[in-house]
C-alpha positions in Angstrom: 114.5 109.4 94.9 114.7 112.2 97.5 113.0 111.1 100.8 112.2 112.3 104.2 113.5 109.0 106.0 117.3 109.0 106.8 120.1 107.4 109.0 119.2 105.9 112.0 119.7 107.6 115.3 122.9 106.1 117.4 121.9 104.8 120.6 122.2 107.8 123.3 125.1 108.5 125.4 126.3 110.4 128.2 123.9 113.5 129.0 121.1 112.3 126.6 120.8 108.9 127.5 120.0 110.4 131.5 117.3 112.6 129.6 115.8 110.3 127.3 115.9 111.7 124.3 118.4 113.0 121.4 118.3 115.5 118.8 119.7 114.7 115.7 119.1 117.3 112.7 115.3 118.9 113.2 114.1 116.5 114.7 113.8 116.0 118.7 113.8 112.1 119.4 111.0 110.6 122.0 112.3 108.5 124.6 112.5 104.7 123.6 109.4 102.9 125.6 110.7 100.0 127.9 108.5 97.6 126.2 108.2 98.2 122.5 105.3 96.9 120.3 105.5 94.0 117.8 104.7 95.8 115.0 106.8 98.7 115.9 109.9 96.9 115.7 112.0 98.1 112.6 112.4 94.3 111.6 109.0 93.7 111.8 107.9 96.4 109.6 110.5 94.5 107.0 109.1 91.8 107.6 105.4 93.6 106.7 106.8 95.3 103.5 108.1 91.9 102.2 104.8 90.3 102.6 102.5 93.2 100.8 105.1 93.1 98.1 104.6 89.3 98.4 100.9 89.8 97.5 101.3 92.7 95.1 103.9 92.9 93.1 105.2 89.1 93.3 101.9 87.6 92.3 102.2 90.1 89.8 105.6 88.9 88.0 103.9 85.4 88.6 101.5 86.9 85.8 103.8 88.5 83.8 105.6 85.3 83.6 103.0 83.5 82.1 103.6 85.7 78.9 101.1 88.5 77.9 99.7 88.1 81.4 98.3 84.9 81.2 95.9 85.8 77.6 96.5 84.0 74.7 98.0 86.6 72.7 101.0 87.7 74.2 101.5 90.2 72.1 98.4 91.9 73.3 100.4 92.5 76.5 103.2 94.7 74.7 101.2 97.7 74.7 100.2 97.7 78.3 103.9 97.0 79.3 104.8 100.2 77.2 102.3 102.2 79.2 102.9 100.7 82.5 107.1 101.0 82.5 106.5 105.0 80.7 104.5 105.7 83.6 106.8 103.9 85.9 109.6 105.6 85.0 108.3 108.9 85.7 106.2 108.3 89.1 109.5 106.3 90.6 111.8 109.0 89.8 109.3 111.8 91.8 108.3 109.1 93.9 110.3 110.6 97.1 108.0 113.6 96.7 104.9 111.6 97.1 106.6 109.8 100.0 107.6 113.1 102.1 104.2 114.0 101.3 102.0 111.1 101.8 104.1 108.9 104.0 104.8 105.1 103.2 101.1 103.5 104.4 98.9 105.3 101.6 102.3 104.7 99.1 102.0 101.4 99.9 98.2 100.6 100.1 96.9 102.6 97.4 99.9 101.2 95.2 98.9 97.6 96.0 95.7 98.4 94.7 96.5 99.4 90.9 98.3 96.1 90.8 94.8 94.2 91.4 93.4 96.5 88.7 96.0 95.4 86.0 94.9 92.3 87.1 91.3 92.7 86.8 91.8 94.5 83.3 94.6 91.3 82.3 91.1 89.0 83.2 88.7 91.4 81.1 90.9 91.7 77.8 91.4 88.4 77.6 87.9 87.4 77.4 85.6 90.0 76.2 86.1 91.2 72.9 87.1 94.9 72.0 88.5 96.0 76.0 92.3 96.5 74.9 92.4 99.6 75.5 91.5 99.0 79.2 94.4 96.9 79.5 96.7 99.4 78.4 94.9 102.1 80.8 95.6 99.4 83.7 99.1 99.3 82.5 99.4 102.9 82.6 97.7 103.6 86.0 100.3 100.5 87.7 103.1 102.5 86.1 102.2 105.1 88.9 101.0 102.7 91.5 104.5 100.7 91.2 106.3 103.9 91.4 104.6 104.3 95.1 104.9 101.1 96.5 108.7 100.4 95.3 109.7 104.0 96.2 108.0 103.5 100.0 109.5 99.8 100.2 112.9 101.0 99.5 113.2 104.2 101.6 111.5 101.9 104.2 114.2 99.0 104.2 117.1 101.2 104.1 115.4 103.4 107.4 115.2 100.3 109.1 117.9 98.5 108.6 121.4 98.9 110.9 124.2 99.8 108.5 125.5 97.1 109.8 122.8 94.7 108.8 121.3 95.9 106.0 122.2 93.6 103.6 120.4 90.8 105.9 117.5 92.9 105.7 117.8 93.3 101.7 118.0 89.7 101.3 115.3 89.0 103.6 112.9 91.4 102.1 114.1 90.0 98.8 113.6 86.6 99.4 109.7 87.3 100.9 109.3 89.4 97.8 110.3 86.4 94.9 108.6 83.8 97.5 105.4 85.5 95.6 105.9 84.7 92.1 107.0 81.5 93.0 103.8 80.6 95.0 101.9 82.6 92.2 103.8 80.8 90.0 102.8 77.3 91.2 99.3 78.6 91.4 99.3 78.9 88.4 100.3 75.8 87.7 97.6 74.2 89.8 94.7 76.3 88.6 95.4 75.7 85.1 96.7 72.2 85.1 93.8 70.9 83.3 92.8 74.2 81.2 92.5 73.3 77.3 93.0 76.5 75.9 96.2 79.1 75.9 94.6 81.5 78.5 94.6 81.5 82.3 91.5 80.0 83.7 88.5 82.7 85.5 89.9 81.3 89.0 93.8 81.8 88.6 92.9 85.8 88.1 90.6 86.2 90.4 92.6 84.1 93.3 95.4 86.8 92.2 93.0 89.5 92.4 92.1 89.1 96.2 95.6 88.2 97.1 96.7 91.5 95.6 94.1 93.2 97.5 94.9 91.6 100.8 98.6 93.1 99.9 96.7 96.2 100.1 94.6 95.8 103.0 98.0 94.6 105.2 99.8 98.1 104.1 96.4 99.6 105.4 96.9 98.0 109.0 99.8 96.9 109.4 102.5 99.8 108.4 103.5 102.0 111.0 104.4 105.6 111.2 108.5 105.6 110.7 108.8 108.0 113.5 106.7 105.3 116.0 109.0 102.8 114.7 112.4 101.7 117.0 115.0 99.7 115.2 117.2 96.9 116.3 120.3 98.8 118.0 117.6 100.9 119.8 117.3 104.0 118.1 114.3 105.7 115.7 114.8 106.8 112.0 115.6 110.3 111.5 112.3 112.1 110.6 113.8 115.3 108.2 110.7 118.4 108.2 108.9 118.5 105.1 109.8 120.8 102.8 107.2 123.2 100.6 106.1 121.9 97.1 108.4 123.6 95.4 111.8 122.4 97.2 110.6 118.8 97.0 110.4 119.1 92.9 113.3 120.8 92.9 115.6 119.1 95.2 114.2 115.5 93.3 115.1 117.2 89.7 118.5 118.4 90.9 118.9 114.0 91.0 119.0 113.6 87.5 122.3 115.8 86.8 123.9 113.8 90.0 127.1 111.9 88.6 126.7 108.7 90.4 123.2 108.8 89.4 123.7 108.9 85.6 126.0 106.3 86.0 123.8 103.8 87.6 121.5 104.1 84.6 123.1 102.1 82.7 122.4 99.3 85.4 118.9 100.5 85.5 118.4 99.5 82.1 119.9 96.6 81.9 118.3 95.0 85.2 114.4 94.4 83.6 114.9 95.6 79.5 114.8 91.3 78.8 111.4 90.6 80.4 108.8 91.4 78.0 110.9 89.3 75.5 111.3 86.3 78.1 107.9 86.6 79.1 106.0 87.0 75.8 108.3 86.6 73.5 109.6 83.2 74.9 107.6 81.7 77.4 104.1 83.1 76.0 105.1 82.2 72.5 106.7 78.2 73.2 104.5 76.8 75.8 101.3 75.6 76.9 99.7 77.7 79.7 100.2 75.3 81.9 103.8 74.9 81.8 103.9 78.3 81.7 102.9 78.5 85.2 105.6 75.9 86.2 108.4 78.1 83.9 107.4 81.4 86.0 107.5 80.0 89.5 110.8 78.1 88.6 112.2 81.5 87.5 111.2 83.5 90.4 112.4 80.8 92.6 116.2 81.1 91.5 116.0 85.0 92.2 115.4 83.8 95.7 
């Protein structure tokens, strides 16, 4: 991932802090307003990522960890997760691209969104007859979706965070993020606690359907542009020009043949290979839907 965000600014000495500004780079830095907004503090944009990826993408492992995404034949989910990690795999790797591009609201909102369409199409496959194939188009089109919103949270985390605190801000974000498909998780619980069959009750999808979508909607208003945003030690991110087109797809393939980089993917792999087999093959497979629910928001709570 190759994006536009980078180090922090230091705070400005000497002859720059008497004019107010600093160049660092390209880039020519505006002076830092005595009284700075809420939601242009660096923290509080964390703060804001953690909570759409709350909404998004931790009610959606809440789903996912009900096994085949809450149906009654996990198995049916298997195809779907193909599609979705294929396409996830690309769109994250480029994903830097569409971030210097696009910038990390329209990442992040329009990404929210394709995870309350899996989640509509979960709802649809599981009770009308002969819309598989939609599930595994929803799978598909989250594949890119995820590869926005996780590329824009984590160029946003590391741009905010003071190198000297930015594993507080990691664990912070990560704890928001898991405190999703734990809630989800005990929704889950709740909404299907007296459900008869093996699928998720109407209300548990569409309850994650508009909390997904108010993910979406906080991205929307909430995020700030990175160069509005002043950060703890008061400085701004580094804001690099754009390149062309071409650059951007070159300078994110010349990644791949990075050393570091090709060692790290054997950690890639091994991080999230296990969870269709936990999901559907175990959880989906052994349990009733109900404690199901209770299994996924016990799971994500220990990652917290």
């Amino acid at each position: 991932m190759v994006t536009r965000l980078g180090v922090p600014n230091p705070p400005p000495e000497g002859n720059e802090a008497a004019s107010g500004s600093s160049t660092r780079g390209h880039m020519q830095s505006s002076p830092i307003p005595l009284r700075i907004p809420f939601l242009n503090k660096g923290y509080t944009q964390v703060l804001i990522t953690g909570w759409i990826c709350f909404c998004c993408s931790g009610f959606f492992n809440a789903l996912q960890g009900l096994g085949g995404a809450g149906n009654a034949n996990p198995s049916a989910n298997d195809p779907a997760n193909i599609a979705l990690y294929a396409c996830f795999a690309v769109f994250g790797y480029f994903g830097g691209f569409f971030f210097n591009l696009l910038g990390p609201r329209l990442l992040m909102g329009a990404g929210g969104l394709t995870y309350a369409f899996y989640a509509a199409a979960a709802y649809i496959s599981g009770h009308i007859a002969n819309t598989g194939w939609l599930f595994i188009l929803a799978g598909a089109i989250l594949g890119f979706g995820a590869g926005w919103l996780w590329t824009a949270q984590g160029a946003l985390i590391l741009a905010y965070a003071p190198q000297d605190r930015r594993g507080h801000y990691i664990a912070v974000f990560w704890v928001i993020f898991n405190l999703g498909g734990f809630v989800g998780g005990i929704l889950q619980l709740a909404l299907n606690f007296d459900t008869e069959t093996d699928t998720a009750s109407p209300a548990s999808y569409f309850v994650f359907i508009a909390v997904m979508i108010m993910g979406s909607v906080a991205a929307f208003l909430l995020l700030r542009d990175p160069s509005k945003v002043v950060l703890e030690n008061g400085s701004r991110a580094v804001i690099v020009p754009l390149k062309g087109v071409k650059e951007e797809f070159t300078g994110a393939a010349s990644v791949i043949l990075d050393k570091n980089m090709l060692m790290l993917f054997i950690l890639f792999f091994g991080s999230t290979y296990f969870y269709t087999y936990v999901f559907n093959g175990v959880n989906g497979v052994l349990f009733t839907v109900r404690t199901r629910g209770l299994n996924s928001a016990l799971y994500w709570l220990a990652q917290m």
